[in-house]
TIMISE-451276 format. One record per residue (C-alpha): residue number from 1; residue in one letter; x, z, y. Coordinates in pm, 1 decimal. Layout:
REM residues N
<vexro->NUM; rodren->A; X->X; Z->Z; Y->Y>
...
END
This chain:
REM residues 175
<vexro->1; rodren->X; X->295.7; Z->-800.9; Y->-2091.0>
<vexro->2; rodren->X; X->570.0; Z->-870.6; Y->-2340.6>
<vexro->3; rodren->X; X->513.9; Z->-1208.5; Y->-2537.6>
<vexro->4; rodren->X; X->229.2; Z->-1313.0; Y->-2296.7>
<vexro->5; rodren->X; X->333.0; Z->-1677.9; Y->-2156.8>
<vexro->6; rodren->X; X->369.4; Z->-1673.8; Y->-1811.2>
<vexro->7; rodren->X; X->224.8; Z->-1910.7; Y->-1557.2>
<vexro->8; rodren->X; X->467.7; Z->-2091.2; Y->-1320.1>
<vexro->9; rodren->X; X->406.2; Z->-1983.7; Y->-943.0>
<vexro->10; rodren->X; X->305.6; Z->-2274.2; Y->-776.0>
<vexro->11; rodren->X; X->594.4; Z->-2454.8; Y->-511.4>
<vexro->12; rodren->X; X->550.0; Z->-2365.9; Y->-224.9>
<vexro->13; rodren->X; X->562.0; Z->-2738.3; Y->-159.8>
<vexro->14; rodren->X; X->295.2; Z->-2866.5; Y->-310.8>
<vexro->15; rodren->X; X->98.3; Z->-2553.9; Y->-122.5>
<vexro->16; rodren->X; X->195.9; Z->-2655.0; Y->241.6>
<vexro->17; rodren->X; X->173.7; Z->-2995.3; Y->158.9>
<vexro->18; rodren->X; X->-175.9; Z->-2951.2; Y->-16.7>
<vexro->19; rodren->X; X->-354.2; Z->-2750.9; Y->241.2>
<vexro->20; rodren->X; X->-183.5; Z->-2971.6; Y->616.6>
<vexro->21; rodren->X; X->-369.2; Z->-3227.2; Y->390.5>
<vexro->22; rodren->X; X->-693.0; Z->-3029.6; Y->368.8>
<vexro->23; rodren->X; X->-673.9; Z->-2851.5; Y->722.2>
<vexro->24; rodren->X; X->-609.4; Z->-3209.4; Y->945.6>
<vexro->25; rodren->X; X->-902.6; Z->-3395.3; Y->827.1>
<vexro->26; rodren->X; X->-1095.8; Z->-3060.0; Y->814.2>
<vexro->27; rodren->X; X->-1020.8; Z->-3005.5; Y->1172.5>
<vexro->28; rodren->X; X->-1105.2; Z->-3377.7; Y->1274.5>
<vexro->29; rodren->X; X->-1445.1; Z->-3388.4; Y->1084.4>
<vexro->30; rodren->X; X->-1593.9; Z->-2992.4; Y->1133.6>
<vexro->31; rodren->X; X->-1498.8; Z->-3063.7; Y->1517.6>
<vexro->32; rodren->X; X->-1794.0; Z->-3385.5; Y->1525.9>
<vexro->33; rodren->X; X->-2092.9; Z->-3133.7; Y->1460.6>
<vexro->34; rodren->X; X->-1929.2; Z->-2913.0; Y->1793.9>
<vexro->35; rodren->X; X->-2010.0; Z->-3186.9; Y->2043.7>
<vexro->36; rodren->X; X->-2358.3; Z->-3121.1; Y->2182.4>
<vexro->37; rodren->X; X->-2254.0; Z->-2720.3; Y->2268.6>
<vexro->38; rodren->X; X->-1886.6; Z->-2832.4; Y->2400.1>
<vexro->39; rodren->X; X->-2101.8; Z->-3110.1; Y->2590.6>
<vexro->40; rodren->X; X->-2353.9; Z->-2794.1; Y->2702.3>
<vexro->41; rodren->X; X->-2069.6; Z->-2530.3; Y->2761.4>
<vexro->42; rodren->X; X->-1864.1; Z->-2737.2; Y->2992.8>
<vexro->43; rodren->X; X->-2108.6; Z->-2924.2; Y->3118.2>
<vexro->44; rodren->X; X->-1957.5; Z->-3209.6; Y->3025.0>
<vexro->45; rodren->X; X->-2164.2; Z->-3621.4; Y->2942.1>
<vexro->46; rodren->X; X->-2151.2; Z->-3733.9; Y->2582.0>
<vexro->47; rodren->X; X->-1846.9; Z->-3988.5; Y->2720.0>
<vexro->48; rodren->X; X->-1608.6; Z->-3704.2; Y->2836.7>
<vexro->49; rodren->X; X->-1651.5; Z->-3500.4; Y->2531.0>
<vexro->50; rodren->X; X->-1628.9; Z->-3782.7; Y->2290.0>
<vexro->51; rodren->X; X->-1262.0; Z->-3808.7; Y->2403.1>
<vexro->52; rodren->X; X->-1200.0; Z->-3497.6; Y->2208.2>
<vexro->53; rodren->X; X->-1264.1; Z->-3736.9; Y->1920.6>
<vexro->54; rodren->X; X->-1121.7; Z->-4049.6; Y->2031.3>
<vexro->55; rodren->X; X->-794.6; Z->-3831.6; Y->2203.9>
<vexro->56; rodren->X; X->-677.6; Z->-3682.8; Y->1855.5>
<vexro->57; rodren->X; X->-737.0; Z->-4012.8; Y->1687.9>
<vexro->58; rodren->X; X->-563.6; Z->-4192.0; Y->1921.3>
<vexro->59; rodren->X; X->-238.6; Z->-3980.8; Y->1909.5>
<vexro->60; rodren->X; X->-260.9; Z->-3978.5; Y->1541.6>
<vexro->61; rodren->X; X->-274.0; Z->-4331.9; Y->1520.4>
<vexro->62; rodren->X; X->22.8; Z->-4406.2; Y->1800.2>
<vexro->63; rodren->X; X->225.6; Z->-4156.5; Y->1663.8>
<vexro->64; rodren->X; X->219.6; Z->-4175.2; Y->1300.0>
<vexro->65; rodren->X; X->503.6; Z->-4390.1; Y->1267.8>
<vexro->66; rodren->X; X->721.4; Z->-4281.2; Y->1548.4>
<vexro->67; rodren->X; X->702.7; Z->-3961.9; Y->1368.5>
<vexro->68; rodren->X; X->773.0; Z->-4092.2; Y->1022.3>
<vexro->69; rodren->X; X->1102.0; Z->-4305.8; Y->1175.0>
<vexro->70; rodren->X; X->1244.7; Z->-3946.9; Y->1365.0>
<vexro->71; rodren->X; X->1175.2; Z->-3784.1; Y->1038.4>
<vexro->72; rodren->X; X->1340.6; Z->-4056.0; Y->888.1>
<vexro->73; rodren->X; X->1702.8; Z->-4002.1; Y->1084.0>
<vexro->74; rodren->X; X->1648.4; Z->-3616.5; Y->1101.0>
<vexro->75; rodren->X; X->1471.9; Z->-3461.7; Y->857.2>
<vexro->76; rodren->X; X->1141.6; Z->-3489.3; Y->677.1>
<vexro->77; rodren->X; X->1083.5; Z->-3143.7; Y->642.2>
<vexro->78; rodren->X; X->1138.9; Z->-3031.9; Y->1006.8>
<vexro->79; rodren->X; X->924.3; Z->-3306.4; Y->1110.3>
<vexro->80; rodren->X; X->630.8; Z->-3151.4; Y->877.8>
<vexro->81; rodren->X; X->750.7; Z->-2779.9; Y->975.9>
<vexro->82; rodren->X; X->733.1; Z->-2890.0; Y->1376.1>
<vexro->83; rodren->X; X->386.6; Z->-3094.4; Y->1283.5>
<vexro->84; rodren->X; X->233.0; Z->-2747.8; Y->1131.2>
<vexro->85; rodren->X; X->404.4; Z->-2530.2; Y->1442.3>
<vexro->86; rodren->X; X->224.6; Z->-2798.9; Y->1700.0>
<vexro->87; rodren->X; X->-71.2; Z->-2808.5; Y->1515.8>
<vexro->88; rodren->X; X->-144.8; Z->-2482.2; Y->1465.8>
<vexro->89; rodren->X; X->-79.4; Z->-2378.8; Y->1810.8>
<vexro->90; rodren->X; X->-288.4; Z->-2625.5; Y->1959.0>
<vexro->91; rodren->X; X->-555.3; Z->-2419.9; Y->1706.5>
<vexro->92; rodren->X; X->-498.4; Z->-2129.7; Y->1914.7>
<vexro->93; rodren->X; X->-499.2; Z->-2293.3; Y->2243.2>
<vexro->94; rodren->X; X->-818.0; Z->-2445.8; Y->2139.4>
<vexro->95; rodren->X; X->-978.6; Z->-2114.7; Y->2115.9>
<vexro->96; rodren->X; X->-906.0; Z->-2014.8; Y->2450.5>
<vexro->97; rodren->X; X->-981.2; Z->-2290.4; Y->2624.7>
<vexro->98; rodren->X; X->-1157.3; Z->-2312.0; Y->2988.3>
<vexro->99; rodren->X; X->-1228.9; Z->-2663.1; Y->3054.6>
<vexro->100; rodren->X; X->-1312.0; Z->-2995.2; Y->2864.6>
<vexro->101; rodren->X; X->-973.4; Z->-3148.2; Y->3001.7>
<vexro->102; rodren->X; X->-786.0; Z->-2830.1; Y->2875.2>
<vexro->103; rodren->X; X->-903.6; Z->-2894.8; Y->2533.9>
<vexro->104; rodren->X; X->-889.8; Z->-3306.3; Y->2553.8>
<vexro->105; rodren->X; X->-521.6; Z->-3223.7; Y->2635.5>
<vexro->106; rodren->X; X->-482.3; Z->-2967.9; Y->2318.3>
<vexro->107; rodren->X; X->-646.7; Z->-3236.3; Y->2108.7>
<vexro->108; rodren->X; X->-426.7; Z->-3518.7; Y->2194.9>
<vexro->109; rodren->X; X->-168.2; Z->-3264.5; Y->2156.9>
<vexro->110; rodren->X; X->-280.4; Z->-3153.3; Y->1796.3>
<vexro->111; rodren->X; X->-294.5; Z->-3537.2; Y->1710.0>
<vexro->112; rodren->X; X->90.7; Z->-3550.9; Y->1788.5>
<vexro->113; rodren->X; X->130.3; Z->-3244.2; Y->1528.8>
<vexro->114; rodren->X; X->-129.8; Z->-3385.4; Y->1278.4>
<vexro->115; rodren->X; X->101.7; Z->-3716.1; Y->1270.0>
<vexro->116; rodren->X; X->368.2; Z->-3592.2; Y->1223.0>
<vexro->117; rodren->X; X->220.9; Z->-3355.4; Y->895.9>
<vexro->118; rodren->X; X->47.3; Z->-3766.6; Y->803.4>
<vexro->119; rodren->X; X->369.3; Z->-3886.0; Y->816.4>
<vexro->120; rodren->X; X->543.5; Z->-3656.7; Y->652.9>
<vexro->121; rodren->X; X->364.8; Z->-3444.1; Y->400.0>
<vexro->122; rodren->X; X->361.1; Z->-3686.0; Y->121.5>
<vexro->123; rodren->X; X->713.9; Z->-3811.3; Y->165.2>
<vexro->124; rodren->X; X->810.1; Z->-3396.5; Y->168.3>
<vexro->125; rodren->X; X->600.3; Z->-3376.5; Y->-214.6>
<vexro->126; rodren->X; X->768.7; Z->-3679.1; Y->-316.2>
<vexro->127; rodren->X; X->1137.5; Z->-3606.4; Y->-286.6>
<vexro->128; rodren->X; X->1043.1; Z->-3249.8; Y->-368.5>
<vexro->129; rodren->X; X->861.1; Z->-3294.2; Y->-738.8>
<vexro->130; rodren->X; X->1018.6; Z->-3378.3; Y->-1071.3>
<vexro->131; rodren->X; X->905.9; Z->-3796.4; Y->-1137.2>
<vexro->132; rodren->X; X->674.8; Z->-3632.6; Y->-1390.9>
<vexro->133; rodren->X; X->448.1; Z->-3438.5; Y->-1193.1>
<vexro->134; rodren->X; X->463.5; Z->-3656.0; Y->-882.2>
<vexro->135; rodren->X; X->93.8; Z->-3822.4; Y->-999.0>
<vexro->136; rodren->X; X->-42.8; Z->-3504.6; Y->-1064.3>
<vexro->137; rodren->X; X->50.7; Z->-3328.8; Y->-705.8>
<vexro->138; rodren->X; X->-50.5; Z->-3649.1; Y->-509.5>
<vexro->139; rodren->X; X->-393.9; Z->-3640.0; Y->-680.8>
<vexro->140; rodren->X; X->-407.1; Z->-3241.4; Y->-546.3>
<vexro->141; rodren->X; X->-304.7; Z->-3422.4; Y->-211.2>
<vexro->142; rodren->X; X->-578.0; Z->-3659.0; Y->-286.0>
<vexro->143; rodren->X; X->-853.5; Z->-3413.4; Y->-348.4>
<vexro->144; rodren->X; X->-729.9; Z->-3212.0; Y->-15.1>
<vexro->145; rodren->X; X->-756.8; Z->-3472.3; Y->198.7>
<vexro->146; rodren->X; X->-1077.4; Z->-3612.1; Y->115.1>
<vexro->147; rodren->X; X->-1177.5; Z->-3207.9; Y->76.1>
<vexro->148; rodren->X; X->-1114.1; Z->-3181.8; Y->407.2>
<vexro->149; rodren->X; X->-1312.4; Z->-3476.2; Y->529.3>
<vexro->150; rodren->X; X->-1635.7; Z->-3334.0; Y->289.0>
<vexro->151; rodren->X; X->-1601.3; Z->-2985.8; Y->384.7>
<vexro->152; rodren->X; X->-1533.9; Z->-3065.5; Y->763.4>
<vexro->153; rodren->X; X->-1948.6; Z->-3119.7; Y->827.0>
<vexro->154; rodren->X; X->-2055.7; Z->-2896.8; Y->605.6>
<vexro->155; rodren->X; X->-1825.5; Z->-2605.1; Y->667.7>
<vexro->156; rodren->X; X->-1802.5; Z->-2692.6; Y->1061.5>
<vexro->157; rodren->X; X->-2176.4; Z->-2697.7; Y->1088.7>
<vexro->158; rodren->X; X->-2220.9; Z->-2360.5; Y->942.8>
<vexro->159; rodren->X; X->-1902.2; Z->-2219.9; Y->1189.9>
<vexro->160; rodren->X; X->-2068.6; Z->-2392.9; Y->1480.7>
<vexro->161; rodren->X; X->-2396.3; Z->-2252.2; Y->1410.0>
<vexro->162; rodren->X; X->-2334.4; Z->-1854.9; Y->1364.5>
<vexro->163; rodren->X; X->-2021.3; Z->-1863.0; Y->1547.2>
<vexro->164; rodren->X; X->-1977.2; Z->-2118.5; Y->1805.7>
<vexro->165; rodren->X; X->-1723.3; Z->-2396.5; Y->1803.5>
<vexro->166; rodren->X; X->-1404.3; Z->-2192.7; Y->1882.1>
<vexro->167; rodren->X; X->-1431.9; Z->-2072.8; Y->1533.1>
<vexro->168; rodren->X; X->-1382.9; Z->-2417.8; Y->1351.2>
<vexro->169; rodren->X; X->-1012.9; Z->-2380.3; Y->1566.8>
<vexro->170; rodren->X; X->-1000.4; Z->-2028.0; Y->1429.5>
<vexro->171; rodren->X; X->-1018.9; Z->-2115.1; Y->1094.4>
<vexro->172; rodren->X; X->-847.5; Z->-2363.4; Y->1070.9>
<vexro->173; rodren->X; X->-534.3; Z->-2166.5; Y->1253.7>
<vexro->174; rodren->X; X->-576.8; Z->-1910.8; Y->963.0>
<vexro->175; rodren->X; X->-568.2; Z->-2222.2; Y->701.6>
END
């Protein structure tokens, strides 16, 4: 409509960046409430099972700064775009998985792509925003992240419960 203001489209920046923020922690806290039927379905002890846990955290944690350094020398945003890619294929493997190993394995995986979207994403929004906006974006970040963390239980319980635990990987493929 003529002389209507219009609303800037949001970056597609701040988007990507906003919801690997969101979907991460989501993944890692929804997945918690799954561990009694992934312990049942593949007959699997609390101990093997809880390495589907420990195995994401683990590779997050070792490879969060390897991955920031590459991204360094290369390039942040093909670092983050790889991170997503890995991530979100390991989603998908998830689903079809056979065996507790199979899905340790796509877990530690998917903590290699979830580092490198840690150790990128905010770096990415950074070099991306005007100095302006930078505070308001990283609060969205902000929000995202600890979204994902407070939805994770919530939302995962309610996915686990009507639809099994292949759907928290489902969704959070779509996402």
């Amino acid at each position: 409509a003529a002389g209507m203001p219009q609303t800037p489209k949001p970056k597609l920046t701040i988007l990507v960046v906003v919801l690997t923020a969101f979907v991460t922690t989501f993944t890692g806290s929804a997945l918690n409430l799954s561990i009694p039927d992934l312990s049942q379905e593949f007959h699997a002890g609390a101990g093997m099972v809880g390495w589907l846990v420990t195995g994401y955290t683990l590779a997050v944690a070792a490879c969060s700064v390897p991955a920031g350094r590459v991204a360094d020398i290369t390039s942040l945003k093909s670092v983050l775009a790889i991170g997503v890619g890995l991530f979100t294929i390991c989603c998908i493997a998830a689903v079809f998985s056979i065996s507790i190993m199979m899905l340790i394995l796509i877990r530690v995986v998917q903590g290699i792509g979830a580092a490198m979207i840690f150790s990128t994403n905010i770096a990415v929004l950074v070099n991306s925003e005007e100095e302006n906006r930078r505070g308001k974006e990283l609060g969205y970040v902000t929000c995202a992240n600890y979204g994902g963390l407070s939805a994770g239980p919530a939302v995962g319980g309610i996915l686990n419960h009507h639809f099994g635990w292949r759907s928290v990987f489902a969704v959070s493929a779509v996402i």
